[in-house]
N, C-alpha and C positions, 0 to 999 in steps of 0.2 A: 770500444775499450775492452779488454781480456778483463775475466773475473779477478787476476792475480794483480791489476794494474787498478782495477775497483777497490779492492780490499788495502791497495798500499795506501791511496789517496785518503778513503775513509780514515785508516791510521795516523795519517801524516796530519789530517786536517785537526783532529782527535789530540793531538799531541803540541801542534802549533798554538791549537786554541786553548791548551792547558788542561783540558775532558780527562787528558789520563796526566797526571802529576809524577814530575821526578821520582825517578824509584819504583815507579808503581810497575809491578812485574804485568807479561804481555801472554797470558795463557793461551796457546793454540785451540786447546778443547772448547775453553768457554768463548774465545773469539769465533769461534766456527760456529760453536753454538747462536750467539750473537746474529752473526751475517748469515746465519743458512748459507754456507756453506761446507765444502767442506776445508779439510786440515790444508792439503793440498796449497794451496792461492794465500791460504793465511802463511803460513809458512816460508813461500816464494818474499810475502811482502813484508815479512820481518828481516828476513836475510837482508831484500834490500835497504831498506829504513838503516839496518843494520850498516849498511855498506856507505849510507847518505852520512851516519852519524848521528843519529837521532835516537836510536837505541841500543843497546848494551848486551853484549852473550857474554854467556857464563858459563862452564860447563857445569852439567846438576843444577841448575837454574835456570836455562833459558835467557828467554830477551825481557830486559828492564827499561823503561822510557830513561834517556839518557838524563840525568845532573849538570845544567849547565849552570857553572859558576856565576860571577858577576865579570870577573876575569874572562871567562871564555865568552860573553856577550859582548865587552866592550872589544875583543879582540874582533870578534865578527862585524861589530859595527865600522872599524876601522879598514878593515876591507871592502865591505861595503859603500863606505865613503869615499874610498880612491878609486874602485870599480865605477862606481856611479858616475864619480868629478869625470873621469873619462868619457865616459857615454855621455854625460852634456857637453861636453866640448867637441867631442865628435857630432853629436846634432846640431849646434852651432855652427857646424865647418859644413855641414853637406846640407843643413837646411831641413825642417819638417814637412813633409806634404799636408796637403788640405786635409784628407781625412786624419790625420795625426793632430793639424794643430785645431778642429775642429773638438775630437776627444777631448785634449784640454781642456780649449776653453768650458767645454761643457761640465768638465771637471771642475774643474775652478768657478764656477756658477753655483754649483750644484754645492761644492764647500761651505761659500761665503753664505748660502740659505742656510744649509745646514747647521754651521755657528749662529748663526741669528735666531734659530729655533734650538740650541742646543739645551739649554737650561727646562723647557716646555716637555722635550723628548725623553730626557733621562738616560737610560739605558742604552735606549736603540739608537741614541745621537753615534755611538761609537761604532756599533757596525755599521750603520747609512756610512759615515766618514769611513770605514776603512776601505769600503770600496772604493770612491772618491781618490782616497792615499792613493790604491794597487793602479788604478788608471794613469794617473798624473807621471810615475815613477816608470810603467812599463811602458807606454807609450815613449818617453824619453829615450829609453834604451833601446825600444826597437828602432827609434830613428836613427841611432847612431851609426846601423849596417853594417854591425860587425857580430852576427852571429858568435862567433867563441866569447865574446863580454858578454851579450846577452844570458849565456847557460852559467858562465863564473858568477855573475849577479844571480840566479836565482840558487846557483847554491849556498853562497856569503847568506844570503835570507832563508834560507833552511835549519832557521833556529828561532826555538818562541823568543817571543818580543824583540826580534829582530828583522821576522818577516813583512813583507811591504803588504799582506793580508792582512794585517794584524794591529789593533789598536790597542797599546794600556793605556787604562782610564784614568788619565794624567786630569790636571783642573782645564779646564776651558780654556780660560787664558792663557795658557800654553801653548795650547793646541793650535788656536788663533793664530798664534805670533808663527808657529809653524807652515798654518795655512799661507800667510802674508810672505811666507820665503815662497812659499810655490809660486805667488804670482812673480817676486822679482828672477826669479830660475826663467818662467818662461819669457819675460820682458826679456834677459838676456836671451835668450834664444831665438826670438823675433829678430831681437838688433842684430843676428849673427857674430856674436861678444865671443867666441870659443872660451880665453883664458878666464874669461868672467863669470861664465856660464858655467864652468870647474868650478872655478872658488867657491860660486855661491849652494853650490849641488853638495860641495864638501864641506861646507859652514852649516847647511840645513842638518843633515845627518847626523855632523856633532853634535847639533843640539838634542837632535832625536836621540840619541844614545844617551845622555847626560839626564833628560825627563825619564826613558825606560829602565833604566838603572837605578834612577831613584826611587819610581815609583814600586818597583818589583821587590825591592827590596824594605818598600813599608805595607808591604802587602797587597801593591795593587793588581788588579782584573782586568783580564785579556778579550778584548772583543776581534769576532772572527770573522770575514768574508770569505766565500769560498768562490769568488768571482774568477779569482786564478787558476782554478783547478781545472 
């Protein structure tokens, strides 16, 4: 990985996980400072951030970690949601391999523990789980073998609490009830269900949107995996 391609990721992950907050301006000097580096690579990697949507230029200011509304999360989720519904229906119609449906299930094991210790754990229940999340959701999509859905999905989640990285620390029994859609996503997927395997892909995500929108907006906290990076 190029140092310019280091320094975006750092920012990206920085920015997903909430580390640097709306508005917060993005100094080249003190970032270089930061990463020992130099100006160079920071600068590469705000241009692109900059290009992804995730940050803001100004001339006489520089780059600002971008403002997303409530409005422009429920819009991302909504793409998301019909990006997704498609890549499960396309994994339904072409079928998962072993090493795919093996990720799952170990995904979905690894959940149902993790909810059963969630209250014990505290904090770390929510990044342990958001790895668990980025598996269950990318694995889906890669079975679908349609490379161009795959990159439209990861940019739709190129926004905090939007990303399939990303956990807000919604109540438990939420979370649950969202883990319990992952199992019936992949039961339809098993049965090779396509139309059902949509629905149900586009049903989970609503909800996920409807929890992250509430939650962010009474103030809740962002747990981060960088399992995807």
């Amino acid at each position: 990985m190029t140092r310019s391609l280091s320094v975006t990721d750092w920012l990206r992950r920085g920015i997903l996980s909430g580390k640097f907050k709306p508005g917060e301006r993005l100094q080249e000097v003190r970032l270089s400072e930061t990463l020992g580096v130099s100006r160079t690579p920071v600068r590469a990697a705000l241009h692109s951030l900059s290009a992804a949507g995730l940050v803001d230029y100004a001339p006489n200011r520089g780059y600002a970690v971008r403002d997303f509304s409530a409005s422009d999360l429920i819009d991302a989720f909504e793409i998301r949601a019909a990006l997704e519904g498609v890549g499960a229906r396309f994994a339904a119609e072409r079928g998962i391999d072993a090493p795919g449906r093996e990720s799952i299930e170990q995904a979905l094991a690894r959940g149902d523990e993790l909810i059963a210790r969630a209250h014990e754990m505290g904090k770390s229940f929510f990044e342990a789980y958001a790895e668990v999340n980025f598996v269950f959701h990318d694995v889906i999509a890669e079975a679908s073998k349609n490379r161009m859905l795959c990159e439209l999905i990861r940019l739709a989640c190129e926004k905090p609490g939007v990303s399939n990285t990303v956990i807000v620390e919604v109540e438990i029994k939420r979370l649950a009830e969202r883990h319990r859609e992952h199992h019936h996503v992949y039961e339809a997927l098993l049965a090779r269900e396509p139309v059902l395997a949509e629905r149900l892909m586009r049903e989970h995500i609503a909800g996920v949107k409807i929890g992250v929108v509430r939650a962010l907006r009474s103030g809740g906290e962002m747990a981060y995996t960088g399992v995807g990076d």
